[in-house]
N, C-alpha and C positions, 0 to 999 in steps of 0.2 A: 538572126543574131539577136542575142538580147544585153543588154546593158543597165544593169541592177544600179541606182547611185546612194550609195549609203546619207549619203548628206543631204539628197532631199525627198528622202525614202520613196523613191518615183524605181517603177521600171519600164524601160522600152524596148518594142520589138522593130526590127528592122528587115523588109527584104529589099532585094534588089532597087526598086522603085525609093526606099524610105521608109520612115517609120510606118507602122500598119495597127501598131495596138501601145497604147499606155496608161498605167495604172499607178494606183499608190500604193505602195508594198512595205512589209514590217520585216527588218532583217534580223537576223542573230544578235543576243543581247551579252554581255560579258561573259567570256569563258562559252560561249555559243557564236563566237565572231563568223559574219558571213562572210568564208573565202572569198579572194582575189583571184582569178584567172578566167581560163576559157574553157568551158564545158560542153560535152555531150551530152541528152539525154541517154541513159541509162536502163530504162525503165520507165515503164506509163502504167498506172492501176486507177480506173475509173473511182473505185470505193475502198481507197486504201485507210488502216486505219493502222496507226504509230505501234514497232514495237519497242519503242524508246521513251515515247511520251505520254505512258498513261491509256493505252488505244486509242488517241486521241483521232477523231476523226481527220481527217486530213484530201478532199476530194481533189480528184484530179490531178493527183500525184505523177510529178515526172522527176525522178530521181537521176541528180547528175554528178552525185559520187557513190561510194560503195560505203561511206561510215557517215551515214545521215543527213545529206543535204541534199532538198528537193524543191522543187518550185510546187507549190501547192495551194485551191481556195483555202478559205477561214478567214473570221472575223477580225478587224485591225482594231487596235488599240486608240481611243480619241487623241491618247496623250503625242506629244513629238518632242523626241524624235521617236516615231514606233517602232523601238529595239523590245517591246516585252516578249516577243515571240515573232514567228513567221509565218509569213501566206501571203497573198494576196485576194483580192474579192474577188467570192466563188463566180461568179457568172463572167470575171474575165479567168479566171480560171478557167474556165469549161471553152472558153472559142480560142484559148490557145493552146489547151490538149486538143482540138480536134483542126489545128493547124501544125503541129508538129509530127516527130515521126521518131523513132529508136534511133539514134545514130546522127539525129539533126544537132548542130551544135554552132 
């Protein structure tokens, strides 16, 4: 389970045991609001690249809706609250694409 917090743009992962992985993460900026609820992954692509934003690179892509929103690396913004865009750092990116699974949620 992960637990995205808009307010101190942290995400946590959680299994059974407790947290296991967390980062600082940039959510959705106006009129890009990062939804409220509870997701499944959707979709995993190692080298995905946006077809919304420009081909923007987007690594480690796990898509947990069907009209654009994914947990994905890229570079965070210095500024706070980091609303200019979304991701988190690619290198926790990559050890929690290869700790999840299509349908983990």
């Amino acid at each position: 389970m992960a637990i995205v917090s808009i307010k101190t743009q942290q995400v946590t992962f959680y299994d059974a045991d407790g947290w296991i992985l967390r980062a600082p993460v940039s959510t959705g900026t106006s009129g890009r609001e990062t939804p409220a609820g509870v997701f499944a992954v959707l979709e995993k692509d190692k080298d995905h690249h946006s077809s919304l934003y420009d081909d923007a690179s987007m690594p480690n892509m796990q898509r947990i809706t069907w009209n654009g929103i994914a947990l994905h690396g890229g570079p965070l913004p210095d500024m706070r609250p980091r609303t200019a865009a979304c991701g988190c750092p690619t290198t926790f990116a990559e050890k929690l694409f290869d700790r999840t699974w299509i349908g983990c949620g």
